[in-house]
HTML snippet that shows the backbone in 3Dmol.js (N, CA, C, O; Angstrom):
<script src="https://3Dmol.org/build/3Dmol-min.js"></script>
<div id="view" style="width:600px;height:400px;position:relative"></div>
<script>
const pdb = `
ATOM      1  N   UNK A   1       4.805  -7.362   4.125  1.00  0.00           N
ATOM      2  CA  UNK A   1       3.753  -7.688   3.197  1.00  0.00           C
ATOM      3  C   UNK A   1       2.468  -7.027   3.675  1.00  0.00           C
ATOM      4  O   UNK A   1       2.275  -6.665   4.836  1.00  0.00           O
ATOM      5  N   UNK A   2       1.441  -6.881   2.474  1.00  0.00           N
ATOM      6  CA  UNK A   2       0.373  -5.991   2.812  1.00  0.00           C
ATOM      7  C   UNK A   2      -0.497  -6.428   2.077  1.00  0.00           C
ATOM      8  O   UNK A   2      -0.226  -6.495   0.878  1.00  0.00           O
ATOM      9  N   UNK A   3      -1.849  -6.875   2.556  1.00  0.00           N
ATOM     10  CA  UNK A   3      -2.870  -7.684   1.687  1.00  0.00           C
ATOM     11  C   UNK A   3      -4.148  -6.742   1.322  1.00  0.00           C
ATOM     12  O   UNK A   3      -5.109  -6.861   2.083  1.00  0.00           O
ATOM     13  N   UNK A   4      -4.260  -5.901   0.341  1.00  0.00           N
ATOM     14  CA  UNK A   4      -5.056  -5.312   0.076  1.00  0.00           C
ATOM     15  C   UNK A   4      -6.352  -5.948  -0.363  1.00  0.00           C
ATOM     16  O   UNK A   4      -6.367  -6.957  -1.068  1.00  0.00           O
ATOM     17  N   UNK A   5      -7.547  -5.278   0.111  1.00  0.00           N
ATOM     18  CA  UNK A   5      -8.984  -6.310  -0.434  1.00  0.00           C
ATOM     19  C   UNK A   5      -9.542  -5.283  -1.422  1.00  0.00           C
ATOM     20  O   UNK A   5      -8.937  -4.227  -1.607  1.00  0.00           O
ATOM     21  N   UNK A   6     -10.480  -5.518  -1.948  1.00  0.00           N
ATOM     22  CA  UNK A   6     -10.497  -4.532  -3.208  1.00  0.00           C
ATOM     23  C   UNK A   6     -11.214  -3.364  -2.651  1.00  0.00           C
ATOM     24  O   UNK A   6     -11.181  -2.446  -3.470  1.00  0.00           O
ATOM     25  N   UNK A   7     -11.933  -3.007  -1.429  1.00  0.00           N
ATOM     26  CA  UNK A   7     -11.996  -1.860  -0.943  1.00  0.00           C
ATOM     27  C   UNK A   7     -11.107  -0.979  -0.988  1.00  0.00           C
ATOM     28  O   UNK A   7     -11.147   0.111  -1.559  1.00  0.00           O
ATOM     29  N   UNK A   8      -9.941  -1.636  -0.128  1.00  0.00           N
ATOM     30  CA  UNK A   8      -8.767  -1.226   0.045  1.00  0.00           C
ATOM     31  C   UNK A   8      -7.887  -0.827  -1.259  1.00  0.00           C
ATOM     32  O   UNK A   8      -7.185   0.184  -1.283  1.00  0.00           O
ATOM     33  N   UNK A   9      -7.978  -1.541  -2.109  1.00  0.00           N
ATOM     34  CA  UNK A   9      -7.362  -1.201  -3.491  1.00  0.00           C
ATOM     35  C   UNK A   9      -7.963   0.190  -4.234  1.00  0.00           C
ATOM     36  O   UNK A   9      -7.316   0.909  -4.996  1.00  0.00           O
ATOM     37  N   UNK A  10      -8.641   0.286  -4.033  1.00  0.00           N
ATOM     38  CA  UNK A  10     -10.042   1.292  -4.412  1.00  0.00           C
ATOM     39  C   UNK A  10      -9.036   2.744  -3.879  1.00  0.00           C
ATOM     40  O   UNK A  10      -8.587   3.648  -4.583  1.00  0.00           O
ATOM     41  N   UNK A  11      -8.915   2.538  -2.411  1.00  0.00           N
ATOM     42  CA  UNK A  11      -8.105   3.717  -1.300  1.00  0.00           C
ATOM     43  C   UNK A  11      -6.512   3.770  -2.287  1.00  0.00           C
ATOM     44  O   UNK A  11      -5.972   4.774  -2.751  1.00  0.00           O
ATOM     45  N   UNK A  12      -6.188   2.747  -2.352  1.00  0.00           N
ATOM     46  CA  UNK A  12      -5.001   3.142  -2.685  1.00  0.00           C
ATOM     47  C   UNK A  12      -5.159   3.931  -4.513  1.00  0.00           C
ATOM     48  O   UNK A  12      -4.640   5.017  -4.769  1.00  0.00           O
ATOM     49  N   UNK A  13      -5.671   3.406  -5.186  1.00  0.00           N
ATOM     50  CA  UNK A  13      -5.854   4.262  -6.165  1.00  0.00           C
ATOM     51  C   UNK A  13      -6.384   6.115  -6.157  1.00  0.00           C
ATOM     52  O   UNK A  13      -6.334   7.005  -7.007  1.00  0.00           O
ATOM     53  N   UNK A  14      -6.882   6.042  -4.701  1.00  0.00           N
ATOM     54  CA  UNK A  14      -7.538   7.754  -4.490  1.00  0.00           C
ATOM     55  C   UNK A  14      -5.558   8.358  -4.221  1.00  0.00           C
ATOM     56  O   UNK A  14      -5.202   9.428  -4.716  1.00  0.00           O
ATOM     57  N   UNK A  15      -4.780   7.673  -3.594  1.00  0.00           N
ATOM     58  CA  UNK A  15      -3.678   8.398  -3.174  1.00  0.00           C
ATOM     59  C   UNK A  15      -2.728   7.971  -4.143  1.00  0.00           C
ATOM     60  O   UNK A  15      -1.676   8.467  -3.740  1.00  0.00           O
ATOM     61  N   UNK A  16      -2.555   7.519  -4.890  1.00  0.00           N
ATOM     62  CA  UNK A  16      -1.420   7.068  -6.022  1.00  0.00           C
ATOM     63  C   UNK A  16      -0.236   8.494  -6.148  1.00  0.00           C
ATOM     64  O   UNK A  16       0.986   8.629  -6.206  1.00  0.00           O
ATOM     65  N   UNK A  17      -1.528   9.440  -6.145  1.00  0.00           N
ATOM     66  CA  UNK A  17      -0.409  10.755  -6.716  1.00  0.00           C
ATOM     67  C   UNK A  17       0.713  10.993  -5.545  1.00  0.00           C
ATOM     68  O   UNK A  17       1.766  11.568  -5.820  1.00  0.00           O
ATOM     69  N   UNK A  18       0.403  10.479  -4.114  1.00  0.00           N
ATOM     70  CA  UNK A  18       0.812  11.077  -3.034  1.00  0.00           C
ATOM     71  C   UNK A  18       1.942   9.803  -2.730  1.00  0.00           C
ATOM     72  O   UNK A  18       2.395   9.926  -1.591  1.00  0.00           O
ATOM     73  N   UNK A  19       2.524   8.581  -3.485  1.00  0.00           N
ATOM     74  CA  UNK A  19       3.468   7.853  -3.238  1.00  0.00           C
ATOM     75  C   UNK A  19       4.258   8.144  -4.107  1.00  0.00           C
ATOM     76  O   UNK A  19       3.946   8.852  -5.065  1.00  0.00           O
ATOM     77  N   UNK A  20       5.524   7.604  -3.908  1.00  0.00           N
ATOM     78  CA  UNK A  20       6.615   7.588  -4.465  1.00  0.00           C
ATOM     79  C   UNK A  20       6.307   6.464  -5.635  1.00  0.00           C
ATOM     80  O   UNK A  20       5.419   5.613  -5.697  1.00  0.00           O
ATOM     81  N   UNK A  21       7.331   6.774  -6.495  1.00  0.00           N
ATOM     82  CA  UNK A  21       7.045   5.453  -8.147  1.00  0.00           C
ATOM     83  C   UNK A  21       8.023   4.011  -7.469  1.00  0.00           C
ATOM     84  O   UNK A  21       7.858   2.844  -7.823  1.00  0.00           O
ATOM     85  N   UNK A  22       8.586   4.284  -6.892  1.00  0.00           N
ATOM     86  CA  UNK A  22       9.302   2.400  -6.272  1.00  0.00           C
ATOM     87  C   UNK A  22       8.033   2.036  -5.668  1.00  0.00           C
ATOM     88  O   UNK A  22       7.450   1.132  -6.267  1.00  0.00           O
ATOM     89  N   UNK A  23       7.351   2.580  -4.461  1.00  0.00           N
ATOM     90  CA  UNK A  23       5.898   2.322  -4.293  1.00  0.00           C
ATOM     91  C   UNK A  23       5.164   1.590  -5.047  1.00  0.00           C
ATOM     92  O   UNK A  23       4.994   0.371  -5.076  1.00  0.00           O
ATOM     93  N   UNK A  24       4.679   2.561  -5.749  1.00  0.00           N
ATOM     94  CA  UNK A  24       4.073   2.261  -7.128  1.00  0.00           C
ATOM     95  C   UNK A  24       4.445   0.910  -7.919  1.00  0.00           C
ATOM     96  O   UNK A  24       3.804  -0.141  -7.943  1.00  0.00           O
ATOM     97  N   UNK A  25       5.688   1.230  -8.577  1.00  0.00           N
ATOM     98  CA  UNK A  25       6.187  -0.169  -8.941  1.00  0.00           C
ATOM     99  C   UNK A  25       5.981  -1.331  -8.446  1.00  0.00           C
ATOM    100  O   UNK A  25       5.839  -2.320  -9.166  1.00  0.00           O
ATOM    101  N   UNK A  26       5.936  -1.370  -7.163  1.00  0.00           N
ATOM    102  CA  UNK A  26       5.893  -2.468  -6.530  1.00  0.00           C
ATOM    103  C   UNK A  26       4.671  -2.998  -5.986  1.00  0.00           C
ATOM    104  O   UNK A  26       4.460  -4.065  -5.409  1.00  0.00           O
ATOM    105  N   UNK A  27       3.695  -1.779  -6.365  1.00  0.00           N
ATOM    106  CA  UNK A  27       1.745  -2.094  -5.910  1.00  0.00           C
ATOM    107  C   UNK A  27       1.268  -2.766  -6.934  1.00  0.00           C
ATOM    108  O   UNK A  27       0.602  -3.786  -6.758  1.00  0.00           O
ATOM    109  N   UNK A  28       1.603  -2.183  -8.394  1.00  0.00           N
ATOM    110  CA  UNK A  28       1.371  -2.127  -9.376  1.00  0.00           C
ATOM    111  C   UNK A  28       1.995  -3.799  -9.949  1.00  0.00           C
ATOM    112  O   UNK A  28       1.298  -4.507 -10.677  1.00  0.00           O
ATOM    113  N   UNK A  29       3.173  -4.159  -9.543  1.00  0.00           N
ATOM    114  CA  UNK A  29       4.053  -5.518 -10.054  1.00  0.00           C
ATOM    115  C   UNK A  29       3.353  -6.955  -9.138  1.00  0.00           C
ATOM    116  O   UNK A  29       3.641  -8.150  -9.093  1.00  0.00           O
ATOM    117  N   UNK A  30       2.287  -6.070  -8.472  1.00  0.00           N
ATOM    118  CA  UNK A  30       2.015  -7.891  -7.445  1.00  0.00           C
ATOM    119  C   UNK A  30       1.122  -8.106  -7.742  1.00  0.00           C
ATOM    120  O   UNK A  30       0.357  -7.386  -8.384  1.00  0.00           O
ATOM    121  N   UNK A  31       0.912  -9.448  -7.258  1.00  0.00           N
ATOM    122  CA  UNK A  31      -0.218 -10.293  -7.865  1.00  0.00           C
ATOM    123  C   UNK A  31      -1.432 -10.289  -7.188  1.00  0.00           C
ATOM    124  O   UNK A  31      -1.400 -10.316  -5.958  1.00  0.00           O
ATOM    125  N   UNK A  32      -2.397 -10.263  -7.718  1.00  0.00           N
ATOM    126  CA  UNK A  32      -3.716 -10.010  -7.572  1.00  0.00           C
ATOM    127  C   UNK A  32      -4.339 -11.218  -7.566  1.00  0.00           C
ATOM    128  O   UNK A  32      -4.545 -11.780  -8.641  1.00  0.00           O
ATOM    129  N   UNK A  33      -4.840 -11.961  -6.031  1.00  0.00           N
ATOM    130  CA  UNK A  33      -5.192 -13.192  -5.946  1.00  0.00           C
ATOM    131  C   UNK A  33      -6.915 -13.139  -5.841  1.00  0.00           C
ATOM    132  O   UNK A  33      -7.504 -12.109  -6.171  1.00  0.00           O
ATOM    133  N   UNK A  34      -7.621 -14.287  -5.375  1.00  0.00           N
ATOM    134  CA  UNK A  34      -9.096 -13.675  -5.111  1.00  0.00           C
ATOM    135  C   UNK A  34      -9.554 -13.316  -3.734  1.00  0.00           C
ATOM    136  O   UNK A  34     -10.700 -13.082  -3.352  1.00  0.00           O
ATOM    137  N   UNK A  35      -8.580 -13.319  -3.152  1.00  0.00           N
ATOM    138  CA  UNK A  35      -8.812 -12.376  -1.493  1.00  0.00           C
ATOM    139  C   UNK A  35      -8.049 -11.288  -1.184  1.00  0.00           C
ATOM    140  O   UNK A  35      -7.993 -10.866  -0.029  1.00  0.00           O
ATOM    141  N   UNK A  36      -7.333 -10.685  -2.275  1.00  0.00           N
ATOM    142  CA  UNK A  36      -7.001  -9.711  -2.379  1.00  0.00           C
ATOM    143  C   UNK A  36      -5.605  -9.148  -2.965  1.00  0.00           C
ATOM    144  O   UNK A  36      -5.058 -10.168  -3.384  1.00  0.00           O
ATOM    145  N   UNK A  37      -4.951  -8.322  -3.153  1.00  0.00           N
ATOM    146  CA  UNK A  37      -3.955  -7.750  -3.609  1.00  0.00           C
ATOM    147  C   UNK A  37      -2.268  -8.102  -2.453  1.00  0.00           C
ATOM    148  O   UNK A  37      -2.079  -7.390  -1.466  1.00  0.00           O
ATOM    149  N   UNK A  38      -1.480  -8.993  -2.742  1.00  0.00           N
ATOM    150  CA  UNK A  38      -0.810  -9.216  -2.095  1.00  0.00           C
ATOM    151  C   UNK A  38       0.584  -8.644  -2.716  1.00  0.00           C
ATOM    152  O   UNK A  38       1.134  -8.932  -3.778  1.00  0.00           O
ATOM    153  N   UNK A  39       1.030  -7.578  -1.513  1.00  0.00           N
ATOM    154  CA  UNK A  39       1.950  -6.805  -1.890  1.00  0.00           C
ATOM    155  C   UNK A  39       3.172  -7.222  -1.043  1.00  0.00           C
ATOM    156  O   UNK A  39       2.921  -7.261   0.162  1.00  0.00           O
ATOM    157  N   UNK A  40       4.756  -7.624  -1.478  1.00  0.00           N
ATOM    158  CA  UNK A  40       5.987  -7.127  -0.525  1.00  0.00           C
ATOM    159  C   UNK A  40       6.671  -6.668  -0.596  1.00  0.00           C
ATOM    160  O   UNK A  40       7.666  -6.889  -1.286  1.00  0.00           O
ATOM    161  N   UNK A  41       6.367  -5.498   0.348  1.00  0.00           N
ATOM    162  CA  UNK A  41       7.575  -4.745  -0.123  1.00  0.00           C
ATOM    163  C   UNK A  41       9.106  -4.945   0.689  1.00  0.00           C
ATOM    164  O   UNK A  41       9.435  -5.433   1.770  1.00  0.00           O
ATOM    165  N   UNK A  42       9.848  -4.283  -0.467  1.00  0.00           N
ATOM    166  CA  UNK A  42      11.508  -4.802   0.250  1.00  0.00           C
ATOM    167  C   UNK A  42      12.309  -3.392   0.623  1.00  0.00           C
ATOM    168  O   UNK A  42      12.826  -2.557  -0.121  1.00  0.00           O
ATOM    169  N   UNK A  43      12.212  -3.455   2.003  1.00  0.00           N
ATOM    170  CA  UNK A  43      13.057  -1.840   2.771  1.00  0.00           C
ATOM    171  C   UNK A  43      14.316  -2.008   2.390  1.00  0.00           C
ATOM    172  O   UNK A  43      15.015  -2.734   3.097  1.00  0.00           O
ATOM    173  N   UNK A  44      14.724  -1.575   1.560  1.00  0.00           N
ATOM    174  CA  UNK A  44      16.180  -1.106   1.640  1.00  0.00           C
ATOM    175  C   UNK A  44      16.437   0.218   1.362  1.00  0.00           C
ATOM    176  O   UNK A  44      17.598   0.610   1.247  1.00  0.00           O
ATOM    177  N   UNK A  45      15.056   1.291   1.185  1.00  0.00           N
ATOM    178  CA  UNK A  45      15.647   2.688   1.335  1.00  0.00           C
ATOM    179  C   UNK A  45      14.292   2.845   2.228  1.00  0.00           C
ATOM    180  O   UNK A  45      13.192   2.305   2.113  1.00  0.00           O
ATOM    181  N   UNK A  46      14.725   3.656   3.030  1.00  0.00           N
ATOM    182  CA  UNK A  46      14.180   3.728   4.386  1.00  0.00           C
ATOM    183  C   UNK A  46      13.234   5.356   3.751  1.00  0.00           C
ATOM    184  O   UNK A  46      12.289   5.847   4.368  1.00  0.00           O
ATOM    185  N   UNK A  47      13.627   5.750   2.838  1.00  0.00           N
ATOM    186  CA  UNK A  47      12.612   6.770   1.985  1.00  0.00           C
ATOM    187  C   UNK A  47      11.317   6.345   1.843  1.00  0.00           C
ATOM    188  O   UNK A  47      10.528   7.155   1.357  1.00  0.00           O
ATOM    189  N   UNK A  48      11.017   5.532   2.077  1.00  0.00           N
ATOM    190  CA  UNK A  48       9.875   4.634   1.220  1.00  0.00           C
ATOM    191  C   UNK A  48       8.649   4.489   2.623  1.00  0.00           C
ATOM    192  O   UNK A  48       7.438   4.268   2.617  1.00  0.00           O
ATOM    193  N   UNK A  49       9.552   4.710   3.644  1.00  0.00           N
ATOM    194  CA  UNK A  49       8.548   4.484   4.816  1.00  0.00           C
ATOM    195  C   UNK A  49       7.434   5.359   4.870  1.00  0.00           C
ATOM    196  O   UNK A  49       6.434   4.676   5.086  1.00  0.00           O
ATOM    197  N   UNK A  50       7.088   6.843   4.748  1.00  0.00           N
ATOM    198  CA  UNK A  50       6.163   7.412   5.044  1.00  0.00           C
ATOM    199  C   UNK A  50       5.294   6.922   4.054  1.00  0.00           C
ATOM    200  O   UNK A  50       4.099   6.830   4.337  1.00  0.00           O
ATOM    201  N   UNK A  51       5.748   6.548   2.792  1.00  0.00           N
ATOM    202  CA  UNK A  51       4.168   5.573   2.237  1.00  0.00           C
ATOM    203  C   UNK A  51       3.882   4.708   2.238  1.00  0.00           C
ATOM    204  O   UNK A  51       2.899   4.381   1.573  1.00  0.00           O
ATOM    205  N   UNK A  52       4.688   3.686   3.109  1.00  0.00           N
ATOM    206  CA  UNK A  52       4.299   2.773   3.839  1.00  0.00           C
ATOM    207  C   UNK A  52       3.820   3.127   4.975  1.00  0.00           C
ATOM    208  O   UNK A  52       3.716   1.991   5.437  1.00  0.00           O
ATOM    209  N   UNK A  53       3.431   3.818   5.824  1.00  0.00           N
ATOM    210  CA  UNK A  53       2.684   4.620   6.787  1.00  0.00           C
ATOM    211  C   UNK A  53       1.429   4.709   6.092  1.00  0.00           C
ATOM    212  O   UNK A  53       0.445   4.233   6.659  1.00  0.00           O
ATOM    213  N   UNK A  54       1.265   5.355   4.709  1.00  0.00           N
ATOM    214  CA  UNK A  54       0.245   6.148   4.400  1.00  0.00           C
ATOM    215  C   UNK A  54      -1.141   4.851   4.326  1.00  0.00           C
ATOM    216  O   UNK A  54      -2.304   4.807   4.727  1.00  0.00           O
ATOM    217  N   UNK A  55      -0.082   3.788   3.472  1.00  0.00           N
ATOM    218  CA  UNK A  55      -0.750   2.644   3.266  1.00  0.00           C
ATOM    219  C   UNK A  55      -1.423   1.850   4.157  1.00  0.00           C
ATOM    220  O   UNK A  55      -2.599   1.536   3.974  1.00  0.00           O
ATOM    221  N   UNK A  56      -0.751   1.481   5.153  1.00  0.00           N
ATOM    222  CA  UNK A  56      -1.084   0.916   6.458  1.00  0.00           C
ATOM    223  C   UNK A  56      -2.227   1.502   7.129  1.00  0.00           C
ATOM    224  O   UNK A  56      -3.002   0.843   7.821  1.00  0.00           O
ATOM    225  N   UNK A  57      -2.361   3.209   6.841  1.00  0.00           N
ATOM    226  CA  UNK A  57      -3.692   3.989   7.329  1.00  0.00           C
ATOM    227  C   UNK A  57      -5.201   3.555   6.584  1.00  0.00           C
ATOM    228  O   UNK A  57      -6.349   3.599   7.028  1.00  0.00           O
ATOM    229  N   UNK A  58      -4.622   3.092   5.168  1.00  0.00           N
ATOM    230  CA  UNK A  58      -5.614   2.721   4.620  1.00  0.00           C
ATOM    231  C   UNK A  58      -6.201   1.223   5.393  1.00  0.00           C
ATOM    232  O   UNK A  58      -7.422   1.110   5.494  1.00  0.00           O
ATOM    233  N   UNK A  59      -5.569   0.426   5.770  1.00  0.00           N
ATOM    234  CA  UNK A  59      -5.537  -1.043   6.193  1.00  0.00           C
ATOM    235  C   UNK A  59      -6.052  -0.899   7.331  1.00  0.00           C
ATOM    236  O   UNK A  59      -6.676  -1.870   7.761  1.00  0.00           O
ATOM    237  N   UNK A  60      -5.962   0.427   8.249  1.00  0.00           N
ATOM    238  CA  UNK A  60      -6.685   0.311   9.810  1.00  0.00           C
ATOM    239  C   UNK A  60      -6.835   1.549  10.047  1.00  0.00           C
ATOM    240  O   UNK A  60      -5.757   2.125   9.907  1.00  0.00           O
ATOM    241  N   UNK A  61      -7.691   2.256  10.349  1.00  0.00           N
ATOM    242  CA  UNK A  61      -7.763   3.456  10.840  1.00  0.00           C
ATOM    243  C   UNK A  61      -7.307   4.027  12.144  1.00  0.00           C
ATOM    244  O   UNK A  61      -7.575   3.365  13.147  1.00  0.00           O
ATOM    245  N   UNK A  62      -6.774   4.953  12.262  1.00  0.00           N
ATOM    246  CA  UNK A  62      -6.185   5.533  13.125  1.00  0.00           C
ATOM    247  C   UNK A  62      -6.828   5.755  14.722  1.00  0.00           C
ATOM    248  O   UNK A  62      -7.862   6.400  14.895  1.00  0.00           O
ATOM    249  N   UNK A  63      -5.964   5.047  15.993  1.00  0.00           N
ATOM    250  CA  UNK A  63      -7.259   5.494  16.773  1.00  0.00           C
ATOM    251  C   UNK A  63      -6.758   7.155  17.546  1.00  0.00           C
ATOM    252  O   UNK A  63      -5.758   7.773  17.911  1.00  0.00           O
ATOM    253  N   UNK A  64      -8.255   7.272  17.456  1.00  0.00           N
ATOM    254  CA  UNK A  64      -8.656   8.606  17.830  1.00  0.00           C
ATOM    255  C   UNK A  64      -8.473   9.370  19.531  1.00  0.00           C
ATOM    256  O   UNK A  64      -8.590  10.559  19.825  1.00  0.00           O
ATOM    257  N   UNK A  65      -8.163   8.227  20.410  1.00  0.00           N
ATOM    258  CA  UNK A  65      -7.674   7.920  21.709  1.00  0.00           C
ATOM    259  C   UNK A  65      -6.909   9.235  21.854  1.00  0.00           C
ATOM    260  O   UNK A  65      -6.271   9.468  22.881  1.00  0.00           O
TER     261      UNK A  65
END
`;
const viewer = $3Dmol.createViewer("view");
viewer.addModel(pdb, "pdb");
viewer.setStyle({}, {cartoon: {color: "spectrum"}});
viewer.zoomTo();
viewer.render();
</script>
């Protein structure tokens, strides 16, 4: 699961073009509470991981270390 805040929602709309549509489907199908966008996603194709990577970059920035 991945709790997007509407900053964060903001990011994910700049990269939309750069996920896959099960992604999508599944950003797009969750519910939108008032602390933020609560997403889960379900791995069963392991395809799906690098935009789950991409996403997670949005959620914390990378350290630079």
């Amino acid at each position: 699961m991945i709790i997007f805040a509407k900053d964060e929602r903001t990011k994910v709309e700049e990269i939309r073009n750069e996920l896959s549509s099960d992604v999508l489907e599944t950003y797009d199908n969750a519910q939108t509470y008032y602390d933020g966008k609560w997403v889960m996603f379900n791995i069963t194709d392991y395809s799906i991981l690098e935009d789950l990577k991409k996403l997670l970059f949005i959620k914390r920035k990378p350290n630079k270390k």
